[in-house]
C-alpha positions as CSV (number, residue, x, y, z in Angstrom):
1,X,0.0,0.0,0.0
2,X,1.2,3.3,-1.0
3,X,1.0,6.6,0.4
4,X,1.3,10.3,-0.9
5,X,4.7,11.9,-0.9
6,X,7.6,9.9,1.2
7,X,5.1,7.5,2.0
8,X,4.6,6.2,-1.2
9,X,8.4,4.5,-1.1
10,X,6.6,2.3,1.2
11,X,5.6,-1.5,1.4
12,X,3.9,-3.9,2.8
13,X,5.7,-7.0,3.8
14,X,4.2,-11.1,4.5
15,X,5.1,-11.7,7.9
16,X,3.2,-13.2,11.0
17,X,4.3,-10.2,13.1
18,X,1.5,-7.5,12.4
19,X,-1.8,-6.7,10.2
20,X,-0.7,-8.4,6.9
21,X,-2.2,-8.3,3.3
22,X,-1.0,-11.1,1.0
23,X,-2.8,-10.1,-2.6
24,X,-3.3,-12.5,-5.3
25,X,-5.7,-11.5,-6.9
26,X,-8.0,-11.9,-10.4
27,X,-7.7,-14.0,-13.4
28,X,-7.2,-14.6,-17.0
29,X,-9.8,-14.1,-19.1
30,X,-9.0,-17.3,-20.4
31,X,-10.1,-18.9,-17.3
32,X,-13.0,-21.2,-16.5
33,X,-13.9,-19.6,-13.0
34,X,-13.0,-17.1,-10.9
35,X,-14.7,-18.4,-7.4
36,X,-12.4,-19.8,-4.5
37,X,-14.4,-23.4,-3.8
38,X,-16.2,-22.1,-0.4
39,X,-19.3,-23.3,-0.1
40,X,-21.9,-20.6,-0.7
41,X,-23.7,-18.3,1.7
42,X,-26.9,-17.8,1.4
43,X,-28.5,-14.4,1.9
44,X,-29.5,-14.2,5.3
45,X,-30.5,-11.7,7.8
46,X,-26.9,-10.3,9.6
47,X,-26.9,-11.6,12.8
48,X,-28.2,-9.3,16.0
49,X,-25.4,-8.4,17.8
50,X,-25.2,-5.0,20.3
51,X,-21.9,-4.8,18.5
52,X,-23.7,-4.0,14.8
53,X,-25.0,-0.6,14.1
54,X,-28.4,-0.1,12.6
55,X,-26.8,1.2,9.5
56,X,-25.3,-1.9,9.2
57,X,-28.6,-4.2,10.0
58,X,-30.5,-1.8,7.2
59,X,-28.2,-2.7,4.9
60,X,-29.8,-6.4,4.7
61,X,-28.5,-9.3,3.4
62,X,-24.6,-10.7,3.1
63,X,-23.8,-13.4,0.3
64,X,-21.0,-14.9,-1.3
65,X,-21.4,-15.1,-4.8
66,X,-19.7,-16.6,-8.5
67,X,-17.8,-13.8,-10.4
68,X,-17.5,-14.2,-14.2
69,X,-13.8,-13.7,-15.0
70,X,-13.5,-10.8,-17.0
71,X,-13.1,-10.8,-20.7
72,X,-11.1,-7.6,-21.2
73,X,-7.6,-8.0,-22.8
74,X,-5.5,-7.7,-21.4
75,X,-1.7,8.9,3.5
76,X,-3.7,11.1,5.0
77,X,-5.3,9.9,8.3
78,X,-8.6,8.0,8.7
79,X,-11.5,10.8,9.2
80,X,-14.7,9.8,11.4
81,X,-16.8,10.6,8.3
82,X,-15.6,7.9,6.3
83,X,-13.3,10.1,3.9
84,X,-10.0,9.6,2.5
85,X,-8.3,11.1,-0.3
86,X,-6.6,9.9,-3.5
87,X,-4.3,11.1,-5.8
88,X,-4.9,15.1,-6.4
89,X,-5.7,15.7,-2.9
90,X,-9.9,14.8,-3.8
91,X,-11.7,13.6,-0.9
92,X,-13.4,10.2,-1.6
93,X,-16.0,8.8,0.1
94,X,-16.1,4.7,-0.1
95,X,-19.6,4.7,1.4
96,X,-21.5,2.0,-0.8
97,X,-18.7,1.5,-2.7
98,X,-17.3,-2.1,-3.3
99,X,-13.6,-2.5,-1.9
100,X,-10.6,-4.4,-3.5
101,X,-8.6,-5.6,-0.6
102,X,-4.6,-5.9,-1.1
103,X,-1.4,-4.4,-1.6
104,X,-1.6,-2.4,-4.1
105,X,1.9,-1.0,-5.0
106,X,2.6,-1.9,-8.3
107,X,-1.2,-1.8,-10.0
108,X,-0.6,-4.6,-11.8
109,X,-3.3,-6.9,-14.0
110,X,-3.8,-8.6,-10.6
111,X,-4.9,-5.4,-9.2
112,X,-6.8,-4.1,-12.2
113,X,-9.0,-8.0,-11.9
114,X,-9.6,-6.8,-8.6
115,X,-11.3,-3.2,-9.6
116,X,-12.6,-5.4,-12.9
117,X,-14.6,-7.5,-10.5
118,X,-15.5,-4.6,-8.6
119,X,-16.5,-2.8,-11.0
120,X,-19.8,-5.4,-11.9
121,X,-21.0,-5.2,-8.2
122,X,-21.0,-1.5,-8.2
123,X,-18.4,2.0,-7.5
124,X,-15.0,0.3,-7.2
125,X,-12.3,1.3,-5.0
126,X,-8.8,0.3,-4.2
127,X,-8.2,0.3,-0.5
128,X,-4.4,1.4,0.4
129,X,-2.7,2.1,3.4
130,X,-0.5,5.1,4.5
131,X,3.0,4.7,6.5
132,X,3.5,1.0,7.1
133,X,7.2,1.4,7.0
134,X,7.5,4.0,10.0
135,X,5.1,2.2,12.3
136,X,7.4,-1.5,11.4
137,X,10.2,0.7,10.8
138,X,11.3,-0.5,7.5
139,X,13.8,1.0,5.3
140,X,12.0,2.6,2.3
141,X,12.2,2.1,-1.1
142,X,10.9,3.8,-4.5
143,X,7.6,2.7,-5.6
144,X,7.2,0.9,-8.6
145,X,4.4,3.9,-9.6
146,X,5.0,7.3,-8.7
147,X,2.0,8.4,-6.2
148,X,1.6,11.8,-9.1
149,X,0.8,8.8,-11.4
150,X,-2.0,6.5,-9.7
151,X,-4.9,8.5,-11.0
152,X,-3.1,8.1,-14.5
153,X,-3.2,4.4,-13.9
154,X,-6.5,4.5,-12.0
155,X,-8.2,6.2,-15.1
156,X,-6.6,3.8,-17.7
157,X,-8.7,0.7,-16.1
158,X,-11.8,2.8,-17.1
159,X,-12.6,0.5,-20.3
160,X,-12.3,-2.8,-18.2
161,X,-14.6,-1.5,-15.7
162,X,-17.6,-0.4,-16.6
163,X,-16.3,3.0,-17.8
164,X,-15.5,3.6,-14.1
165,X,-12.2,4.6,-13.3
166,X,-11.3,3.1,-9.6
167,X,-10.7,5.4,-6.8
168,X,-8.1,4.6,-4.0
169,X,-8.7,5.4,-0.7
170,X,-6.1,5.3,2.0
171,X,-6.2,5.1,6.2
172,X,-3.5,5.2,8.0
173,X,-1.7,2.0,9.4
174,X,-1.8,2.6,12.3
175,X,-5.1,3.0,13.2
176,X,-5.8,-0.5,11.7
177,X,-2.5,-2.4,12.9
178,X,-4.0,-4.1,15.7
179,X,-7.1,-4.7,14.7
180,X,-8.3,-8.4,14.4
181,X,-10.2,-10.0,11.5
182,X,-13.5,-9.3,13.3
183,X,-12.9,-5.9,14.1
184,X,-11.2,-5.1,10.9
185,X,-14.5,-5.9,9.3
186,X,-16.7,-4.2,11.9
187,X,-14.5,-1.0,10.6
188,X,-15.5,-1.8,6.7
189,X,-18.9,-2.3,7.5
190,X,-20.1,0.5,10.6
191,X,-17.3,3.2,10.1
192,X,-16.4,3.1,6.3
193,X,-19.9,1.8,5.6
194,X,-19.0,-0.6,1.9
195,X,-21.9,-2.6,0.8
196,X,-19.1,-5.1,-0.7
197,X,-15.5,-6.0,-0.6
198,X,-13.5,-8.1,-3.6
199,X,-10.6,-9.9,-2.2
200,X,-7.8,-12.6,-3.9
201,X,-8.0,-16.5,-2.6
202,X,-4.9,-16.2,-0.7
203,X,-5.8,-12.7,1.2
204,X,-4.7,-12.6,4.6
205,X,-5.3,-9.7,7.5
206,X,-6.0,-8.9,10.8
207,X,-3.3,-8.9,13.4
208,X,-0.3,-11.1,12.5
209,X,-2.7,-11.5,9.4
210,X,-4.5,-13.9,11.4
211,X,-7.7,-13.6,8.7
212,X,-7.9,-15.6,5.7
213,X,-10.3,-15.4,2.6
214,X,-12.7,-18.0,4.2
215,X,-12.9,-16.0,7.6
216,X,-13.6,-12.7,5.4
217,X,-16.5,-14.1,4.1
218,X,-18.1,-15.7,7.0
219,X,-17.0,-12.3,9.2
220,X,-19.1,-10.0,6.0
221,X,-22.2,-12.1,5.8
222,X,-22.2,-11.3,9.9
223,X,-22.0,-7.8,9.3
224,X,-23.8,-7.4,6.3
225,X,-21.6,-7.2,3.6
226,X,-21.1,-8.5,0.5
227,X,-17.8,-10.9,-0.1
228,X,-16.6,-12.0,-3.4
229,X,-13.2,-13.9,-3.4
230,X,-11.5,-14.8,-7.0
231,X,-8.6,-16.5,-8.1
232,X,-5.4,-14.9,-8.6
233,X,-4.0,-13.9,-11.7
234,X,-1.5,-16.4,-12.6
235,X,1.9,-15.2,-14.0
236,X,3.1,-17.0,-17.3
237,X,6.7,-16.8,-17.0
238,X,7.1,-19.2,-14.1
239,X,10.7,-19.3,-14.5
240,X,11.5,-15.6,-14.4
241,X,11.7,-14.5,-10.7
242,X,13.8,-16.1,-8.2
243,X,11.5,-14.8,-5.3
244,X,12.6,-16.6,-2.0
245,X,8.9,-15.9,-0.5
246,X,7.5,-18.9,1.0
247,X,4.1,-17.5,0.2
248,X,5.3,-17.2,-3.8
249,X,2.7,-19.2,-5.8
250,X,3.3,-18.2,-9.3
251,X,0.7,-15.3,-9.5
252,X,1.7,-12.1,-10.9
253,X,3.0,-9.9,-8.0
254,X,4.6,-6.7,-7.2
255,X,7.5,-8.7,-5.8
256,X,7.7,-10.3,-9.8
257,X,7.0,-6.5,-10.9
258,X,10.3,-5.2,-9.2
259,X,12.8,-8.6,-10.0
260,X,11.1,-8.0,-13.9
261,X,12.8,-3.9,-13.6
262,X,15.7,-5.3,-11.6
263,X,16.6,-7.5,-15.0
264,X,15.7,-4.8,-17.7
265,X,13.6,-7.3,-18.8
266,X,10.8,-4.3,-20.0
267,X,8.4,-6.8,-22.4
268,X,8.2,-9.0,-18.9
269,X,7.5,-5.9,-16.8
270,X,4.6,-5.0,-19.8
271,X,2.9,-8.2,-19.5
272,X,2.8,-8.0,-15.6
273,X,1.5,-4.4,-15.4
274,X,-0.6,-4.5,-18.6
275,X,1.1,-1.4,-19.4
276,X,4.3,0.2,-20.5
277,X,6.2,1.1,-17.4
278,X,6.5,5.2,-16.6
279,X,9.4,6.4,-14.5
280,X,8.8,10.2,-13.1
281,X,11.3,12.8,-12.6
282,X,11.2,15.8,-10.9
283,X,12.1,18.5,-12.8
284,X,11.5,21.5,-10.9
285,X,13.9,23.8,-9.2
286,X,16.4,20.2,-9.6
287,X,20.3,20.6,-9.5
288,X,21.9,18.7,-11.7
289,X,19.6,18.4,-14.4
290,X,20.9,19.7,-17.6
291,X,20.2,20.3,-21.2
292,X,22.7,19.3,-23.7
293,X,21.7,19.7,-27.3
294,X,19.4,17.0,-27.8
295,X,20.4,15.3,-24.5
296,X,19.0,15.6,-20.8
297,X,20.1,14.4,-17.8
298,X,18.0,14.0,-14.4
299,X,19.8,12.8,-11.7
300,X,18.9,9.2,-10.7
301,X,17.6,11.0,-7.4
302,X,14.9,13.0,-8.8
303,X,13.0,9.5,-9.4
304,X,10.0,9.3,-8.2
305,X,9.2,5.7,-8.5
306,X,11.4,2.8,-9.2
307,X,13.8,2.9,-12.5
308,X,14.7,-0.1,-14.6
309,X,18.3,-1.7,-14.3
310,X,21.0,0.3,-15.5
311,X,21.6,0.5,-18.9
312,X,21.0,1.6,-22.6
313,X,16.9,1.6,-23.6
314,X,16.5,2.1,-27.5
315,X,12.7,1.9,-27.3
316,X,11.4,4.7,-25.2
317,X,8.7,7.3,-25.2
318,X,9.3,11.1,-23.3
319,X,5.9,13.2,-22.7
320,X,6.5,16.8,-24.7
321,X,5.5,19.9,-22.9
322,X,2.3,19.7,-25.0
323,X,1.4,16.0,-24.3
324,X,2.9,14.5,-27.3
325,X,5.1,11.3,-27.0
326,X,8.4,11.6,-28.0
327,X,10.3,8.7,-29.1
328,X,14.0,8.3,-27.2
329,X,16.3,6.5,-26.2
330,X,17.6,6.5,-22.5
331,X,20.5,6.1,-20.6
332,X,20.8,4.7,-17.1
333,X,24.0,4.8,-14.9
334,X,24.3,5.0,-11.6
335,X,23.7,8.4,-11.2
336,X,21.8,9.9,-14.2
337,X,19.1,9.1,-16.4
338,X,20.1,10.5,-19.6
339,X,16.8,11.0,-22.1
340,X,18.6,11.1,-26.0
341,X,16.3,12.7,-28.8
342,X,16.8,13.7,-32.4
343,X,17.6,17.7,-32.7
344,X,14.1,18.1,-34.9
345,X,12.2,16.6,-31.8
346,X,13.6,18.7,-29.1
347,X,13.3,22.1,-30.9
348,X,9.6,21.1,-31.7
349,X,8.8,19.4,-28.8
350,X,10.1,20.7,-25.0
351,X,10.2,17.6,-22.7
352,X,8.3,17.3,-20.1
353,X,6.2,19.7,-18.1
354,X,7.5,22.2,-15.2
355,X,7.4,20.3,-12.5
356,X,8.0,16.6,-14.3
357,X,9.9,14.3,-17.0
358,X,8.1,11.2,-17.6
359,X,9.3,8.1,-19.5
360,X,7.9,5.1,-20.4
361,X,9.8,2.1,-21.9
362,X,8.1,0.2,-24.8
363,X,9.2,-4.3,-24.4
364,X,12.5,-4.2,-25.8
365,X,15.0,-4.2,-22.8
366,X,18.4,-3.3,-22.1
């Protein structure tokens, strides 16, 4: 889960030791089924319980239900009025809305099945959250999508659902650290107030993610909302990451994301995102950036999300001043990236905008 600004460097770990979200999530279109083998529930009346709010036993009935896979190709703190903002600053209100549960760094296909599926059950959100890595104390690391660039992403997954674009909504870690399964969902349901939440088979959370996909549903047909579980998305290339995670099951992860730009393997990191990948560079009021004929150099510390290993990139794209895309190449060392266009393009087409450079590398890698 990412968060605005220096937050957004952060991650979320699989560990036993705290509130933990393993996401695996969606499928191929090319699969038969997209339901975790749980027996149904049946809608029911929630159960009474002093610990339910009205609102809550209004709402009516909680079921578990089959999800056709789809056929598309393919950190501010928590506020007592159930808002929470996404990229741009825009409050966002999740009331009603159905929640994809997961880490949800890289916005990968597995996340985008997620929103897919959401999408068909109503508003879709993505559900994120804000400074994990101070409260465990982690060391940080760049992001694999700049938070300037979410909504970019966000809006993108518009055609595959519904015409919707997905709206993230973040809450702070630590007001949810400690929270066990039950209470986690009491928190969805009374103070966030989602008629529905999408989840991947292998989901876990709670405290020392003692809540699995199984528990999720049995814990939202008590409360009165809706749970949908689907299978994850599986990735092809089974032989590409040498992930060490015991929880590694050969779906298409953030973890395979950032080994895929660790390689310069760019038509790998395509297939896993769904998209070409975009590095961001800050380009305002930055020493060391520089103009050299057709040439410009960022230094590697103006990134704003996570760059590909270092070397030469024939295939790339810059954004002009005017929103055109540029055809480059680029140069990674170890302390610039160096963006190299013909003389023609540069004179009719001033890089990126004043406050950032953005590049996005087509499949040919380094």
């Amino acid at each position: 889960m990412l968060a605005a600004g220096a937050h957004v460097s952060h991650h979320l770990r699989e560990c036993d030791c705290h509130f933990g979200f393993r996401l695996n999530s969606g499928l191929p279109s090319s699969s038969s089924s997209a339901v975790v083998p749980f027996p149904p529930i049946w809608p029911r009346k929630p159960t009474s319980s002093p610990s339910i709010s009205h609102r809550s036993q209004r709402r009516g009935y909680s079921f578990f239900c089959s999800i056709v896979p789809s056929t598309a190709a393919g950190e501010p703190p928590i506020l007592s009025d159930c808002f929470g903002y996404r990229g741009g600053g825009r409050e966002v209100s999740v009331t009603g809305g159905i929640v994809a549960l997961g880490k949800s760094d890289a916005l990968h296909v597995g996340h985008r099945e997620l929103a897919i599926q959401a999408s068909k059950l109503g508003s879709p959100f993505l559900l994120s959250f804000v400074g994990i890595a101070q409260v465990l104390g982690w060391e940080p690391r760049a992001p694999v999508v700049a938070q300037c660039d979410r909504t970019r992403v966000l809006s993108s997954w518009a055609p595959f659902c519904r015409n919707m674009a997905p709206s993230e909504y973040q809450i702070q870690f630590s007001s949810v650290r400690h929270l066990t399964p039950r209470e986690f969902v009491v928190k969805l349901s009374n103070e966030l107030g989602v008629r529905g939440v999408v989840a991947g088979e292998s989901y876990r959370f709670g405290y020392k993610a003692a809540g699995d996909a199984a528990e999720l549903v049995k814990l939202c047909n008590e409360y009165g909302v809706g749970a949908y579980i689907i299978k994850s998305v599986m990735d092809k290339n089974q032989e590409a990451t040498n992930s060490t995670n015991s929880k590694e099951r050969g779906q298409v992860s953030s973890t395979r994301v950032r080994y895929a730009l660790s390689t310069g393997d760019m038509k790998y990191v395509s297939e896993l995102l769904g998209r070409r990948h975009r590095l961001v560079l800050m380009a305002k009021d930055v020493e060391g950036l520089s103009y050299s004929n057709s040439r410009v150099s960022v230094p590697r510390s103006c990134s704003l999300n996570l760059a590909p290993k270092e070397g030469l990139y024939d295939k790339c794209f810059v954004w002009s001043f005017d929103q055109n895309l540029i055809p480059c190449r680029v140069v990674i060392d170890s302390s610039h990236v160096h963006i190299e266009l013909d003389e023609l393009a540069t004179c009719r087409h001033p890089v990126g905008t004043d406050d950032y450079i953005s590049v996005e590398f087509d499949d040919e890698g380094v």
